[in-house]
N, C-alpha and C positions, 0 to 999 in steps of 0.2 A: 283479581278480576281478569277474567281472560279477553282476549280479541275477538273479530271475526273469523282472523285466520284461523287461527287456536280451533273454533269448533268446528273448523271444518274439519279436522283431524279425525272427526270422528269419536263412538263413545269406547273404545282403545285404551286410549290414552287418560282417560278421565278414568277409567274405569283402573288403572292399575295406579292413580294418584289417590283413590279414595282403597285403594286395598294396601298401601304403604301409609293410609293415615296423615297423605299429605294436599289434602284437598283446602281449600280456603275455611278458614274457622268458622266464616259468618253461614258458609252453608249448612242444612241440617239434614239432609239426605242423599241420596244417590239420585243424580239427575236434575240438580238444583243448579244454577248457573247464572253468575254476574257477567254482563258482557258491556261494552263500555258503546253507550250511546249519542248521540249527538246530543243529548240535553244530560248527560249524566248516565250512571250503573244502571242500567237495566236487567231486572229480574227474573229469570226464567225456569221453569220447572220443565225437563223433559222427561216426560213418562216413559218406564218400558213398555215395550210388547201387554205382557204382563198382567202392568198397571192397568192398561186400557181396557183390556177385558175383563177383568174385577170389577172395574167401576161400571162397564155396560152389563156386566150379568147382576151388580147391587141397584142398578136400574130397572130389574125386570126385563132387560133387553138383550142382549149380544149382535154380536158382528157375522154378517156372511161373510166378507174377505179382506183384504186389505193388500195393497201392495204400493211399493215405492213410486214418488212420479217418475223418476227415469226409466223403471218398467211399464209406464203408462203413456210415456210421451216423450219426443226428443224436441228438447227446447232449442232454443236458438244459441249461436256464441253467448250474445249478450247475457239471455237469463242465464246459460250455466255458470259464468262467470259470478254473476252478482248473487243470485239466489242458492240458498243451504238446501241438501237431497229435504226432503220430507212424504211424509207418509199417507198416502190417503186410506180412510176406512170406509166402509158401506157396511153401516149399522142398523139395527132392526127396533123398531121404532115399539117401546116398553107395552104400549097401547093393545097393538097390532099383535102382540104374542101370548095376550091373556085373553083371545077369541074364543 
């Protein structure tokens, strides 16, 4: 089970534990992730890049862009401190693209 710190590491380091084979057994893919909760192991799947547009083009949908919140906005001490980078996406809505 890894930390909070740990992920902040970035997907680097994860990524050359699962290419040496030494990623946690209970995991079953790449981007799968125990991190150690205030109630217990918390489970997390992080998708690649990738993943995410697979799943929104098996949607019928896709993405106009996407980019990091630290290229979207400069948070304060605090949030940078406490909160992990994460990604935002502006998706096209499955509906809206079979017009």
């Amino acid at each position: 089970m890894i930390g909070r710190w740990e992920a902040r590491g970035g997907g680097e380091s994860e990524a050359a534990r699962w290419a040496a084979g030494d990623q946690d057994e209970k995991l079953t893919e790449f981007g799968d992730r125990l991190v150690s909760g205030p109630h217990g192991p918390v489970f997390i799947h992080i998708p690649t890049r990738d993943e995410i547009g697979e799943d929104l083009a098996e949607s019928g949908g896709g993405w106009e862009r996407d980019a990091l919140r630290s290229e979207i906005a400069t948070e304060s001490e605090d949030v940078s401190e406490f909160a992990l980078e994460c990604r935002f996406w502006e998706a096209v809505n499955p509906s809206k693209t079979q017009a």
